[in-house]
KELO-348929 format. One line per field, with one value per residue (C-alpha): x, y, z negated. Coordinates in Angstrom, 1 decimal, padded with zeros to 4 digits, always signed. Layout:
N
east <- X  ...
north <- Y  ...
up <- Z  ...
END
This chain:
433
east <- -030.2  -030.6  -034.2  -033.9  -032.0  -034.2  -036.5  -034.9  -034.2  -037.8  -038.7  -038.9  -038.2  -035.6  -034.0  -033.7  -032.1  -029.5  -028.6  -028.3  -025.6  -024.2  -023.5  -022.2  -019.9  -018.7  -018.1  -016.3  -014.0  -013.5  -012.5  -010.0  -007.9  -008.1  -005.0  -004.6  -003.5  +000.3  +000.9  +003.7  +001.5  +004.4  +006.7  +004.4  +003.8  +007.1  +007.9  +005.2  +007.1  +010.1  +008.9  +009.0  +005.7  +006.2  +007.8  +008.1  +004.5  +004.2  +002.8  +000.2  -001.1  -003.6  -005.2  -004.0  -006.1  -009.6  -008.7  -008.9  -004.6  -006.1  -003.5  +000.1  -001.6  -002.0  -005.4  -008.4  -009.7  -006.8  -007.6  -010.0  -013.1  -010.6  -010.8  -014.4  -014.3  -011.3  -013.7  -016.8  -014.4  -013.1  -016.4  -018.5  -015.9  -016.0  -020.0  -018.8  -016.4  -018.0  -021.6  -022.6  -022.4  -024.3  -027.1  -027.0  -027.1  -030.3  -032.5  -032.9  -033.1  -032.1  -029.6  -028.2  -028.3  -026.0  -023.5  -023.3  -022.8  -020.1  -018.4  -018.6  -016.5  -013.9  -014.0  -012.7  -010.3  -008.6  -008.5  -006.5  -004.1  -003.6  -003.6  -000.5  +001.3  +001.0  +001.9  +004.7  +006.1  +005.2  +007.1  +010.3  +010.2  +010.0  +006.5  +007.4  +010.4  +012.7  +012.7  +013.0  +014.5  +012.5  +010.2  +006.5  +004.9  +005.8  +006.3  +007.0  +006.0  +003.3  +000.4  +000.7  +001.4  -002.0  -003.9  -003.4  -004.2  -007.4  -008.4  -007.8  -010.0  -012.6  -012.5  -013.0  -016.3  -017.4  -016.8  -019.1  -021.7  -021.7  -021.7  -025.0  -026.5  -026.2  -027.9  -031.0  -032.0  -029.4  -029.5  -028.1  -025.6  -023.5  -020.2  -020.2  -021.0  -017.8  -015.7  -016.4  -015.8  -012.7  -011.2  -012.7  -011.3  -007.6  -008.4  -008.0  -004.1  -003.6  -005.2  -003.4  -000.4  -000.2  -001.1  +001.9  +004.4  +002.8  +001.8  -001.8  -001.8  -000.5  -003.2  -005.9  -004.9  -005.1  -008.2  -009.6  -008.2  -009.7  -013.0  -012.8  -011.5  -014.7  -017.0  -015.3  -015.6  -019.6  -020.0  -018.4  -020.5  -023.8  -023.2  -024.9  -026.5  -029.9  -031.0  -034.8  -036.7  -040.3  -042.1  -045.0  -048.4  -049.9  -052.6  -052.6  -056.2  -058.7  -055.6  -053.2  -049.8  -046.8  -047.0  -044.7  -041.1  -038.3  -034.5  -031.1  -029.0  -025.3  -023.1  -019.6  -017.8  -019.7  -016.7  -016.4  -013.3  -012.6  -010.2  -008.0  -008.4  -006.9  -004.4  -003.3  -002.9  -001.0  +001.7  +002.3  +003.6  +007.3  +006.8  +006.5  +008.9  +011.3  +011.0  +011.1  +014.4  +016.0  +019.4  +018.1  +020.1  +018.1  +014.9  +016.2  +018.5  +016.4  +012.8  +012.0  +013.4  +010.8  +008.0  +008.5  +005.5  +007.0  +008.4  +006.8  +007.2  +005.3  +002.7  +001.9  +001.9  -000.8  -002.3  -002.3  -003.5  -006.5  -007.7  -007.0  -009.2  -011.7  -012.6  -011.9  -014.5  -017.1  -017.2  -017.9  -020.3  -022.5  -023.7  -025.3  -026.6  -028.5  -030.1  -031.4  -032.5  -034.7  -035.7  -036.9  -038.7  -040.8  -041.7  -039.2  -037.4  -034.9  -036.4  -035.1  -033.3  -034.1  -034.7  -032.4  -028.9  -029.4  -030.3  -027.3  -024.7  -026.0  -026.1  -022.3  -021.4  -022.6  -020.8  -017.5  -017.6  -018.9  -016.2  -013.7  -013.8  -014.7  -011.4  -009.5  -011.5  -010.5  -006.7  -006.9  -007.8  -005.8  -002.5  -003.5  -001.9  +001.4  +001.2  +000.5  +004.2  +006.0  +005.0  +004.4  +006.6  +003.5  +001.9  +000.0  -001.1  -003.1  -006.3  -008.4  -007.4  -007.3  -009.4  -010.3  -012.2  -013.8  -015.2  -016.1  -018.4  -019.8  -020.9  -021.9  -024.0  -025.8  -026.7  -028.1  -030.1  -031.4  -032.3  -034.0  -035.9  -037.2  -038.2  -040.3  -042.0  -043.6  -043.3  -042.7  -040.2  -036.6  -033.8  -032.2  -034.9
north <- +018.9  +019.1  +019.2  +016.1  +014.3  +015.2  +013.7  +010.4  +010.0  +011.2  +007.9  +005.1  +002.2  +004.2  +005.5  +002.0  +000.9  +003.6  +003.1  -000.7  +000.0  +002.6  -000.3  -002.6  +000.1  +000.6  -003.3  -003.1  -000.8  -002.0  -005.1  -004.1  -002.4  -005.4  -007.1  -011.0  -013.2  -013.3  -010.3  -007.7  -004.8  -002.6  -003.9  -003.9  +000.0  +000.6  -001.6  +000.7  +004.1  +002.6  +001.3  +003.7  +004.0  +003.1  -000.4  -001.8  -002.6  -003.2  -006.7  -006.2  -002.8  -003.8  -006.1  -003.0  -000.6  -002.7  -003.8  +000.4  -000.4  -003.4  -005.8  -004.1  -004.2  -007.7  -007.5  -010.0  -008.4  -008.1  -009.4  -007.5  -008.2  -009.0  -012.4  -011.8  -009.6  -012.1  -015.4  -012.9  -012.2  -015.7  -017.0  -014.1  -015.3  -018.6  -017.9  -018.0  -020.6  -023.6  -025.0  -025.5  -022.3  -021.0  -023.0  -022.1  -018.2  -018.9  -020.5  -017.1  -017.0  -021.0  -020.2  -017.4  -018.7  -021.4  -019.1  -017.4  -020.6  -021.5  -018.0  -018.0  -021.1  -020.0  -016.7  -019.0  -020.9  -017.9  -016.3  -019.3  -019.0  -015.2  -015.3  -018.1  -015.9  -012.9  -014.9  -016.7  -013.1  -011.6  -014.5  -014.0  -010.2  -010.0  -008.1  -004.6  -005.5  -006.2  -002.7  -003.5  -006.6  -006.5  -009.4  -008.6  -012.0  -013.2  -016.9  -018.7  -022.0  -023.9  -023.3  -019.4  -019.4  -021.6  -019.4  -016.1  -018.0  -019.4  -016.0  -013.8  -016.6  -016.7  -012.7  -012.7  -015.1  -012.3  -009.7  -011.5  -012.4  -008.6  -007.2  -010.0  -008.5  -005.2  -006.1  -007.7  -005.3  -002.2  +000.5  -000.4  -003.6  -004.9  -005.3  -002.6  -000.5  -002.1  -001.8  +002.2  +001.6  +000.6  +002.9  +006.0  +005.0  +006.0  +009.8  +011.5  +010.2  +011.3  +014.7  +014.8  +013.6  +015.8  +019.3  +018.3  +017.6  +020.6  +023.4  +024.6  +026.6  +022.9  +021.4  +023.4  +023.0  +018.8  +019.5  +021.5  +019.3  +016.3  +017.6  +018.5  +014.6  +013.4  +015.6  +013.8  +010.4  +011.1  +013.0  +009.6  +007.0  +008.3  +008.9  +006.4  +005.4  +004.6  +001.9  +002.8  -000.7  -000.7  -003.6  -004.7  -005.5  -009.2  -010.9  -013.5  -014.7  -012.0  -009.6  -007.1  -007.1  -005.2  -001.8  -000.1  +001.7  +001.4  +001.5  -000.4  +001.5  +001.1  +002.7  +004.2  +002.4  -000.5  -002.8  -001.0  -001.2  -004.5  -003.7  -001.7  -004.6  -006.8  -004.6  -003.7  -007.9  -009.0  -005.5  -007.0  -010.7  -009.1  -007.5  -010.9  -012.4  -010.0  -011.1  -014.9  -014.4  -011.4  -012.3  -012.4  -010.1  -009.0  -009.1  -007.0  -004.4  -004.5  -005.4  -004.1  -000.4  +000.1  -000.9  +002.2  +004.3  +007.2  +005.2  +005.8  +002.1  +000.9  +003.8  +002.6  -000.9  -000.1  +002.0  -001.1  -003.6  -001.5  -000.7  -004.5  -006.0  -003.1  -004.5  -008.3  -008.1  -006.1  -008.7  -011.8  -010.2  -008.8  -010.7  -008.9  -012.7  -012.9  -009.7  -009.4  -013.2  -012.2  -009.2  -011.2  -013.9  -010.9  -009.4  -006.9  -004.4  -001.3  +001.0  +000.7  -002.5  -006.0  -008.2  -011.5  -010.8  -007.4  -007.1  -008.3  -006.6  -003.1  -003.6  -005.2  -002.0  +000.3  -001.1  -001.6  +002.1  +003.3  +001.3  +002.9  +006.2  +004.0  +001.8  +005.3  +007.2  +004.0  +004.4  +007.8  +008.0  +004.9  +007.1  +010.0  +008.7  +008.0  +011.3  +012.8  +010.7  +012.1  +015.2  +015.8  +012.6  +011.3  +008.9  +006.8  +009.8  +011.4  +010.3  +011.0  +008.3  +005.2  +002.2  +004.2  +007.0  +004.6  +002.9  +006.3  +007.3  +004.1  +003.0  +006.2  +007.0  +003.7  +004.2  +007.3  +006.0  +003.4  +005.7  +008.2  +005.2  +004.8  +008.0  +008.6  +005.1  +007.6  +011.0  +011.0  +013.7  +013.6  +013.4  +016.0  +018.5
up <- +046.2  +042.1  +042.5  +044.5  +042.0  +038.9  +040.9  +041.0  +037.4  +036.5  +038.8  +036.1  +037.9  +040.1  +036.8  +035.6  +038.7  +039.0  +034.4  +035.8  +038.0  +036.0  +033.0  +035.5  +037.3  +033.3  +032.9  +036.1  +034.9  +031.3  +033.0  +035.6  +032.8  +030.1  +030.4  +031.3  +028.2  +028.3  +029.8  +028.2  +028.8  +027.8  +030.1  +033.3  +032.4  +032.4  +035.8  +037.7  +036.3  +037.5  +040.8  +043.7  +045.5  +048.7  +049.6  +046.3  +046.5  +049.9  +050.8  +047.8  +048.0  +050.5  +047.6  +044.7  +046.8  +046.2  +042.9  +042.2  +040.7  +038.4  +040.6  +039.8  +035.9  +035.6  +034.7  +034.1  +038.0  +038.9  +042.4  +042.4  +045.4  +048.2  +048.0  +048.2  +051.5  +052.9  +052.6  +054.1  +057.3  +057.7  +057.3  +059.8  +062.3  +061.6  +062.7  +066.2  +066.2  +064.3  +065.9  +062.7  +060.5  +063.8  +063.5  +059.8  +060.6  +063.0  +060.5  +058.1  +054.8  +054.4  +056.8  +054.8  +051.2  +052.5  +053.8  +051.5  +049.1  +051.2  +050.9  +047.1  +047.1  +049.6  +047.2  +044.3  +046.7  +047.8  +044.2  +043.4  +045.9  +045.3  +041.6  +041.7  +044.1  +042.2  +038.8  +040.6  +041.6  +037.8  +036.5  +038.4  +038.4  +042.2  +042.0  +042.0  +044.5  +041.7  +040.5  +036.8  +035.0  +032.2  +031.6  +032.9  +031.0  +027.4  +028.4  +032.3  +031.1  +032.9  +030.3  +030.1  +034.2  +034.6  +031.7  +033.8  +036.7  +035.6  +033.5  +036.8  +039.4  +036.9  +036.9  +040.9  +039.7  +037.3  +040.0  +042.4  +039.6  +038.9  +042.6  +043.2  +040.0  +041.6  +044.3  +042.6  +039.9  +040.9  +044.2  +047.1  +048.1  +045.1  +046.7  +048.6  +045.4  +043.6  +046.1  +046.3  +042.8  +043.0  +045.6  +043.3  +040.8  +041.7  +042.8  +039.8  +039.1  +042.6  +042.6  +039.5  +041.1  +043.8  +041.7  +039.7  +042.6  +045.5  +043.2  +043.8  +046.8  +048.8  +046.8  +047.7  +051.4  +051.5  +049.1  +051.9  +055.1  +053.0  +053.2  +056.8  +057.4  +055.4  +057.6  +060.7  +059.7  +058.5  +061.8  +063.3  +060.9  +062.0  +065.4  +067.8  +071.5  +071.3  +074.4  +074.9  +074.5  +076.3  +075.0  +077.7  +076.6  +076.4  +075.0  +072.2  +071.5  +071.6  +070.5  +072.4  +071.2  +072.4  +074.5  +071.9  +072.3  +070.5  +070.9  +070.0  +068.3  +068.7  +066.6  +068.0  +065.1  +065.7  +063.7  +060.5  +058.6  +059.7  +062.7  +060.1  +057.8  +060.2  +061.5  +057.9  +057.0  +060.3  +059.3  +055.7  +057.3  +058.1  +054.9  +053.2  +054.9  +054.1  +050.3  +051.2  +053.2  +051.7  +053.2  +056.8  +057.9  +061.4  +059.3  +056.7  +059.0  +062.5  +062.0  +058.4  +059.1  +062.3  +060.1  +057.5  +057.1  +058.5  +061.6  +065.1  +066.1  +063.0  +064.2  +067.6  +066.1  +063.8  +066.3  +069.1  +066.9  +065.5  +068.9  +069.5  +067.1  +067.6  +070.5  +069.6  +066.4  +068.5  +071.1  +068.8  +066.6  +069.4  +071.7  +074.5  +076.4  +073.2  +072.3  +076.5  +076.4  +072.5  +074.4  +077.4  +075.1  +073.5  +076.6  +076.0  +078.8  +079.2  +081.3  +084.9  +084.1  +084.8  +082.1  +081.4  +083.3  +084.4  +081.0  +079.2  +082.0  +081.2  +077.1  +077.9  +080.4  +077.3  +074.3  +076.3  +076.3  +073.5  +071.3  +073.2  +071.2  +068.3  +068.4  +068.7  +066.0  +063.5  +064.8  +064.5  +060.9  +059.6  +060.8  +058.5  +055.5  +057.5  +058.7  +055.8  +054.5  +057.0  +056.6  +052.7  +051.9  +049.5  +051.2  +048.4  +046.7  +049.5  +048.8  +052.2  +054.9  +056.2  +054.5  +051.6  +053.1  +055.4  +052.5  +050.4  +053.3  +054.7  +051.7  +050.4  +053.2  +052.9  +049.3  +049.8  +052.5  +049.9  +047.6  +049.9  +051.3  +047.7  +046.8  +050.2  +049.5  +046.4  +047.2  +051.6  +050.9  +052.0  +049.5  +051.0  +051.1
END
């Protein structure tokens, strides 16, 4: 393993790549703790000592969780890159919906650059909308559930409340600007790498936290179930059903063409993180309701107790609606009609199946199944840090679960990939070996 990563950095253009992102990781950073003009930085620090840590920052921990705890600091990336990953899901959906983004997806790279044109600007639209929700609640102290009275800006009137606003969208622009750098000149996909940024970039408080607050021999045993989690949820990531694909051979001029096998591989979480996503964003509506009507009293004495972490109701909720959208997303971003009819057009078969129909049925019959353990593995871990609150009674400072250790490992996985990729391209020697 060390011999494989001296040889990476004694790969000059590989070395360069990695320094690149390295800088940009530390720009990321310096960013996401500079505070937004206007801002009492003193009295925000002492509104997050004050706050407990569970409701308090309920509706927005979500958005706190991929700004790596910029959001609840009232920092220049604050928002962090969720309104990034919010416009890439509305718009990937959108895909499917609207005739025309379709035919935009079809025509390749043309296709593409447009898209992703269009989700830059929904980027900046969102950003706007969350930054004046989040200055609105900063402004009348309602942001860390109205756990300090203290003033968290210097001045409410309009042209500080605009200033942070504008300072915090234009911060979401630098955040994309840097992620798009990353992926030109740096390794592996931009926003991915920021977002893993982010979510790293609270362990230490919590390991800290929780050393303080357990002892070390309770430390050392979430240390040690974390890493069995992790090995589960690689174990999981890579795991996959690989549909044999027999190309037939056919004649193009005087040249042959085809008689090759392959296979399509589908993965068992074929959806990601985006069915936790989902399910995570529908949970926080009562949430937010519950601050917009805070004398309801059914809201506030019925509905809002059942959706406590440590409540079973609010786990089979969450459970339900992960396994829901599991399925839902799956279905509208594969389409088995269209892989069997591209098969069919190349002269492409499954062994023992029919090509067209047939074709599509079988693929259909296959991932119907195979996202069954999927949608559970996904509900599965997304519980662990409620578990982990009803049973240690810390459930934002245990680190391994739910979104964040879906993105630690996905996108760590895939960079090493990337950088393995490279280094065989010069030497045909795994990273790993």
């Amino acid at each position: 393993m060390l011999t494989a990563v001296a040889r990476v950095f004694k790969t000059p253009d590989l070395r360069k790549k990695i320094l690149f992102t390295l800088l940009i990781i530390f720009v990321f950073r310096l960013g996401s703790q500079l505070p937004a003009p206007g801002v009492n930085v003193g009295a925000v620090k002492d509104a997050m000592n004050l706050a407990s840590t569970g409701d308090n920052k309920g509706i927005y921990s979500l958005v706190n969780l991929f700004s790596g705890g910029a959001l609840l600091k009232l920092s220049v990336f604050a928002l962090g890159i969720m309104p990034y990953i919010t416009a890439s899901i509305i718009l990937q959906l959108l895909t499917v919906v609207i005739p025309r983004l379709e035919a935009l997806k079809k025509e390749g790279q043309a296709g593409t650059t447009k898209i992703t044109q269009y989700t830059r600007y929904l980027t900046i639209g969102l950003a706007i909308l969350q930054s004046t929700g989040i200055v609105a609640m900063a402004a009348t102290g309602n942001l860390f559930g109205g756990a300090t009275e203290t003033d968290l800006l210097y001045n409410t009137d309009v042209f500080t409340v605009v200033t942070i606003v504008i300072t915090m969208t234009a911060g979401t622009a630098v955040i994309m600007w840097l992620g798009e750098l990353v992926t030109d000149r740096g390794i592996g996909n931009g926003m991915s790498i920021l977002i893993f940024t982010q979510v790293v970039a609270v362990f230490p408080s919590q390991f800290v936290q929780i050393f303080k607050d357990k002892g070390g021999f309770k430390f050392s045993i979430i240390i040690l179930v974390g890493l069995c989690i992790v090995a589960s949820v690689v174990f999981v990531e890579q795991a996959q059903r690989r549909i044999p694909v027999q190309y037939a051979k056919r004649m193009v001029g005087r040249r042959m063409y085809g008689g090759t096998s392959t296979y399509i591989p589908l993965k068992v979480n074929q959806a990601g993180i985006i069915p936790v996503i989902f399910a995570s964003s529908l949970l926080y509506l009562p949430q937010l309701a519950s601050q917009l009507w805070p004398n309801n009293e059914f809201l506030q004495k019925e509905i809002m107790p059942r959706l406590q972490q440590d409540n079973w109701v609010n786990m089979l909720i969450t459970f339900s609606l992960i396994i829901f959208f599991t399925y839902f997303y799956v279905a509208i971003t594969f389409n088995p009609t269209e892989v069997a009819d591209n098969m069919k057009k190349y002269g492409g078969f499954i062994p023992g199946i029919r090509p067209g129909r047939p074709t599509a049925e079988y693929l259909d019959y296959v991932l119907t199944r195979i996202t069954a353990p999927g949608a559970l593995y996904l509900g599965l871990v997304a519980l662990i840090p409620m578990i982990a609150f009803a049973v240690l009674r810390t459930a934002n400072e245990f680190p391994f679960g739910g979104t964040s250790i879906l993105i630690i490992v996905g996108v760590g996985l895939d960079t090493v990939k990337q950088i393995e990729s490279q280094l065989q391209q010069r030497s045909y020697e795994g990273f790993l070996r």
